[in-house]
N, C-alpha and C positions, 0 to 999 in steps of 0.2 A: 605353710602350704596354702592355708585360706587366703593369704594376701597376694601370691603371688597370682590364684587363682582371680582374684578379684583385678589385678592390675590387668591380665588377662583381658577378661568380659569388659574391662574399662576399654582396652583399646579397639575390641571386635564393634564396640558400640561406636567408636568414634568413627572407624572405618565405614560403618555403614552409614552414619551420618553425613558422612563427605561423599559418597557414591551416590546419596543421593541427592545431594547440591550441586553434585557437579554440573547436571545438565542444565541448571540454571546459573552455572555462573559463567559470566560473557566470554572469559579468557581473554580480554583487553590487558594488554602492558599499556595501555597508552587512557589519557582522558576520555571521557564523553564529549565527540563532538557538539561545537558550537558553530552557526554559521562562518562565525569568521574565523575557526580551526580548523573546520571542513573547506573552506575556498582555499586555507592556506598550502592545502594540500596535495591540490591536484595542480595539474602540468602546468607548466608557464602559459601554453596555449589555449589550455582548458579555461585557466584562472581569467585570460581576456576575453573570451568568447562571454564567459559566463557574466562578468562585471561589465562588459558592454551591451548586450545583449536581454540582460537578467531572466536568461535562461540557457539551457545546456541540454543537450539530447546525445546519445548515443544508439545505436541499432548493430542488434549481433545476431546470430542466426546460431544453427546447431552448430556442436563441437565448440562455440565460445562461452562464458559466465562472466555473468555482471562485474565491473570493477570500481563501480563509482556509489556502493554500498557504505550509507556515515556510517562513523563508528558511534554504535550507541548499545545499550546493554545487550538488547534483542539482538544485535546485527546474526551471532548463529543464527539464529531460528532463522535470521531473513535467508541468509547463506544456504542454509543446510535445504531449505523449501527448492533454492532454486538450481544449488548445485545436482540436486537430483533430479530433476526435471528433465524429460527427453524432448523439449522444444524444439519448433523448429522456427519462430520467430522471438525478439527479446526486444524491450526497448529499455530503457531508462533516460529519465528525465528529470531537471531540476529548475527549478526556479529560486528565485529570489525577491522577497514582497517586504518592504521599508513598513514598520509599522506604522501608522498611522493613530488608532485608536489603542489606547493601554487595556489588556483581558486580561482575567483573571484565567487560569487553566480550567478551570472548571467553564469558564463562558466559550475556551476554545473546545475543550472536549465536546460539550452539548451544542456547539455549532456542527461539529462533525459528527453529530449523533440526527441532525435533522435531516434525516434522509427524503422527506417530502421536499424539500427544495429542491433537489436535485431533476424534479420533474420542468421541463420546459429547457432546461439550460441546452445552450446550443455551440456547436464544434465548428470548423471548416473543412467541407465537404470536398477533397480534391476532385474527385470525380463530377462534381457537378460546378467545381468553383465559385462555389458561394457557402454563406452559412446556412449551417441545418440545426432542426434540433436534434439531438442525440437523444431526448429520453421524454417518450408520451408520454408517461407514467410513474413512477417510484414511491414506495412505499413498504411499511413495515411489517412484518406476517409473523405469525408463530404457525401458522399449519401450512406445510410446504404443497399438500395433496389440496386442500380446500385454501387459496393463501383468499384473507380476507383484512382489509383496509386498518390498521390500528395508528396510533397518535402515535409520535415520534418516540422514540424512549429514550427522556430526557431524565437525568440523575441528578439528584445533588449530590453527591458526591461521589468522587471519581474512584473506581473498581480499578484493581491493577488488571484486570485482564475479563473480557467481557466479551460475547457471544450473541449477534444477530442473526435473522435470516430476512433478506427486503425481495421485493417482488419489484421489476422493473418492466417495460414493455420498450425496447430497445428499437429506432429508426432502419437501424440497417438487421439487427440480430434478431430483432421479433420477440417475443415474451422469453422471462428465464427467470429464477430463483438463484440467487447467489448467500452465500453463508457469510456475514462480517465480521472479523475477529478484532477488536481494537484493543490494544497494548496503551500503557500511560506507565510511564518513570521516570520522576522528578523534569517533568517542565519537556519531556521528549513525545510524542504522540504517536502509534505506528497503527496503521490501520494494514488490514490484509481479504482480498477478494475471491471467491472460490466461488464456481460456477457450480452449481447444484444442478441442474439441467441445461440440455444442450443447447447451444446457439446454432436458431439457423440463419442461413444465408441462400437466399431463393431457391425455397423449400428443401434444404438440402440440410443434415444436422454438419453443423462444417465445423466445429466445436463438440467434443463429448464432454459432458457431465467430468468433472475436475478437472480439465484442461485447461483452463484458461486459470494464472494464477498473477493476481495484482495487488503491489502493495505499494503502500504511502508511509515515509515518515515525515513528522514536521519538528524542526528544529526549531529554534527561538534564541536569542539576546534580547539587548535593551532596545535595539532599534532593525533588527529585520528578522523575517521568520525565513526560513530554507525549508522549500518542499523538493522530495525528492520523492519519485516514483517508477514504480519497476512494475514492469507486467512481461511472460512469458507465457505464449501459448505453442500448443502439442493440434498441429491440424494439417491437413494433406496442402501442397500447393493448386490446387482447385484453378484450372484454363491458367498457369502461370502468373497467378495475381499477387504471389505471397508480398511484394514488392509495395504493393498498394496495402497488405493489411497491415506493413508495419506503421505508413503514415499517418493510417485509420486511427491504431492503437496510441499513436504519437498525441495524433488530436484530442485523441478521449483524455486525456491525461493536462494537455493545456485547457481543455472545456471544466475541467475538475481543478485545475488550479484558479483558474476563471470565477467559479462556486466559490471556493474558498475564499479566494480574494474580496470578493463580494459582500459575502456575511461577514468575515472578521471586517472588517473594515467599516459597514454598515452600522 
């Protein structure tokens, strides 16, 4: 009786042990994408735009979701963030960056942990047809109510899952607070952007507080890094423009591959 009772409790234990792996396990039948498994896999048309080009953009609006999301352990969480999303603008974007200089993970991680560089870097301004800078200001905060200037937070050694908040002062959005959530597994990098307070746009809050949701993976082999980046925002079509915030959104995204390019390379 004791044992059968004990095979029992064996299995109610393993049951709950798998209930609670599950949400972290990817549910991939397939590899972790690598730049050259992720090119391999999109559209014949995609795969020349992207290889000619070394980069790829896509733009969806409501009722559509992302479909050029790599597969990489995270991809749920990416999925799950944005399939629920009631956007009414979506962009994703990728690139392609040949290495140049060999890093160690640990040099890319703390490169994308230096959020003070991101201050000065600059976009293409459709609207005025020239380059602008995208960001007065950037920097690191622990008090979102008092944010006050801190040193980058640099690791030595890479956290699988870690938690910022930076203070930015934005050319077109004006001051905001955004929360950074950066992901690391095995050689994959996923950064994720949450607006913490509202973005305006000539004094208007045109953005609420979690609306705006933007993330980055970067891939890696021996010889090019694959960035891919998705951002989905939830905001009214304001005098008919939404058309110009997706290019906007387009640019922020090459002006951040721009950054990256920069320092890893550097």
């Amino acid at each position: 009786m004791r044992f059968a009772e004990n095979i029992i409790l064996f299995f109610k234990k393993l049951i709950s042990i798998l209930f609670f792996l599950l949400p972290f396990h990817n549910g991939l039948s397939q590899p972790i994408d690598t730049p050259g498994s992720y090119i391999s896999k999109l559209s014949k048309s995609n795969q020349e735009i992207l290889l000619k080009n070394r980069e790829l953009t896509r733009f969806y609006q409501n009722g559509d979701a992302p479909t050029l999301i790599p597969t990489v352990s995270f991809q749920e969480k990416i999925e799950r963030v944005y399939h629920q999303f009631n956007h009414q603008i979506g962009v994703e974007s990728i690139f392609i960056l040949p290495i140049e200089k060999t890093r160690t993970d640990l040099e890319v991680y703390n490169i994308l942990r230096q959020i003070s560089t991101l201050k000065g870097i600059q976009y293409y301004s459709k609207s005025r047809g020239r380059m602008r800078i995208l960001f007065n200001e950037t920097f690191y905060i622990k008090d979102t109510k008092h944010p006050r200037r801190l040193p980058d937070p640099i690791v030595g050694k890479i956290p699988t899952e870690s938690i910022i908040k930076i203070y930015q002062e934005d050319t077109t959005f004006d001051k905001y607070i955004s929360e950074v959530r950066y992901i690391y597994d095995n050689g994959v990098f996923g950064l994720y952007f949450t607006n913490l307070t509202p973005l305006e746009y000539m004094f208007i809050d045109l953005v609420d507080p979690q609306k705006m949701k933007m993330s980055i993976v970067i891939l890696q082999d021996q010889t090019n890094y694959l960035f891919y980046g998705i951002c989905e925002v939830e905001t009214f079509n304001l005098f008919g423009l939404a058309g110009s915030y997706e290019k906007n959104f387009y640019h922020r995204f090459k002006a951040l591959f721009n950054w990256f390019e920069m320092n890893i390379s550097g």
